[in-house]
C-alpha positions in Angstrom: 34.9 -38.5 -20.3 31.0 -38.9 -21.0 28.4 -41.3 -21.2 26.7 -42.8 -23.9 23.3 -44.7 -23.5 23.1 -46.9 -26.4 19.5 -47.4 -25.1 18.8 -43.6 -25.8 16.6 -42.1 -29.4 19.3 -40.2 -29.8 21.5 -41.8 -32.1 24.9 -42.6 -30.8 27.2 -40.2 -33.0 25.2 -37.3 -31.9 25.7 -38.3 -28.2 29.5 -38.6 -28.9 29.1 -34.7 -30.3 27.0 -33.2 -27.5 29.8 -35.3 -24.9 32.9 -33.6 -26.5 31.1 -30.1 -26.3 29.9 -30.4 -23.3 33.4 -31.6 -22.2 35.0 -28.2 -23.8 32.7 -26.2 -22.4 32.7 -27.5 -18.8 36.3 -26.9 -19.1 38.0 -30.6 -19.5 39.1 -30.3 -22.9 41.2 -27.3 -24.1 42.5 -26.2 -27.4 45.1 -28.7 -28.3 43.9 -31.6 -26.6 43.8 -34.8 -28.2 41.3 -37.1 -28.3 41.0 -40.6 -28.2 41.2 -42.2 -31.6 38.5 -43.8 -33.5 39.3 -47.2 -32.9 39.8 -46.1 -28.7 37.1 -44.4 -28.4 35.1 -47.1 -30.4 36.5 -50.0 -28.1 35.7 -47.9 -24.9 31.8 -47.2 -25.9 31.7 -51.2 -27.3 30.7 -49.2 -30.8 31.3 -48.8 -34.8 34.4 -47.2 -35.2 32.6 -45.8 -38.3 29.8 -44.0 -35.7 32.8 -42.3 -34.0 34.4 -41.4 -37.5 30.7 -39.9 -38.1 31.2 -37.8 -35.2 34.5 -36.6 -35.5 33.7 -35.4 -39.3 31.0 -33.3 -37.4 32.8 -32.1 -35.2 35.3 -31.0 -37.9 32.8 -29.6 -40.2 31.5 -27.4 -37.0 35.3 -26.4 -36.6 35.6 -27.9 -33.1 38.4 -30.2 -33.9 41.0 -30.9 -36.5 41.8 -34.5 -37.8 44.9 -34.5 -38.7 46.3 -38.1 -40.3 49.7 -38.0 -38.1 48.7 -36.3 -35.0 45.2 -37.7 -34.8 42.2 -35.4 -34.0 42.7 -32.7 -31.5 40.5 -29.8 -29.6 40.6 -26.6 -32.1 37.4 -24.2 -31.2 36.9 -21.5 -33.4 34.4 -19.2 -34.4 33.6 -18.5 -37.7 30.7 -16.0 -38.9 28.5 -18.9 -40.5 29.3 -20.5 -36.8 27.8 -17.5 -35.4 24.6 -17.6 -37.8 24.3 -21.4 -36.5 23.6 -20.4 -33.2 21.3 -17.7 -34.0 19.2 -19.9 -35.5 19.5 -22.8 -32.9 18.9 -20.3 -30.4 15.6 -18.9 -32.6 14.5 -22.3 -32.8 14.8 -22.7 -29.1 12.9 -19.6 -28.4 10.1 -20.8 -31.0 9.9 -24.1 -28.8 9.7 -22.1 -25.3 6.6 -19.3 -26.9 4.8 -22.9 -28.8 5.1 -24.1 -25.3 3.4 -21.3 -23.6 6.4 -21.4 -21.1 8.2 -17.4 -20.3 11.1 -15.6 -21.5 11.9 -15.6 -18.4 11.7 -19.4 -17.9 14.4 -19.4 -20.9 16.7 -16.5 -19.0 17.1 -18.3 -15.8 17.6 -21.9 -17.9 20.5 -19.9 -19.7 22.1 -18.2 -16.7 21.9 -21.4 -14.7 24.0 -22.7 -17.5 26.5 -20.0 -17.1 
């Protein structure tokens, strides 16, 4: 799946986010898929199951998965106008980084279309 580096600033739930995205977007996980369950994924990372649950409920609230009681949580992308406003502003935010920088639009082109 992905790695998390309990030594890392970034606090652990958000590494669990960015790891599930990144894993839909590089194609491993599809609409439908299940993912582990709290208390797996918990025991794989050697974590809080309550830092997964903390992640999943992100991931819900971003409408990436759905958590259903029975079923468990599963892979459910969609896209939402306010999830279309979030990445407008992410990406603005982004762009004022790259200009406070003093780095090019077209440093931020070829970042994005190596990413593609």
């Amino acid at each position: 799946m992905f790695f998390i580096d309990t030594l890392s600033e970034v606090p652990i739930y958000t590494q669990i986010c960015n790891g599930i995205i990144k894993e839909i977007a590089e194609g491993n996980l599809k609409n439908g898929d299940e993912l582990p369950s709290v208390r797996q994924l918990a025991k794989d990372f050697g974590i809080n199951p309550m830092t997964v649950n903390k992640a999943y409920g992100i991931l819900k609230s971003e409408n990436i998965i759905e958590i259903d009681r029975r079923v468990g949580s599963i892979v459910y992308v969609r896209c939402t106008e306010k999830d279309i406003e979030n990445i407008k502003e992410n990406l603005q935010n982004l762009i004022n980084e790259v200009k406070m920088r003093k780095l090019s639009k077209e440093f931020l082109i070829e970042l994005i279309e190596r990413s593609f």
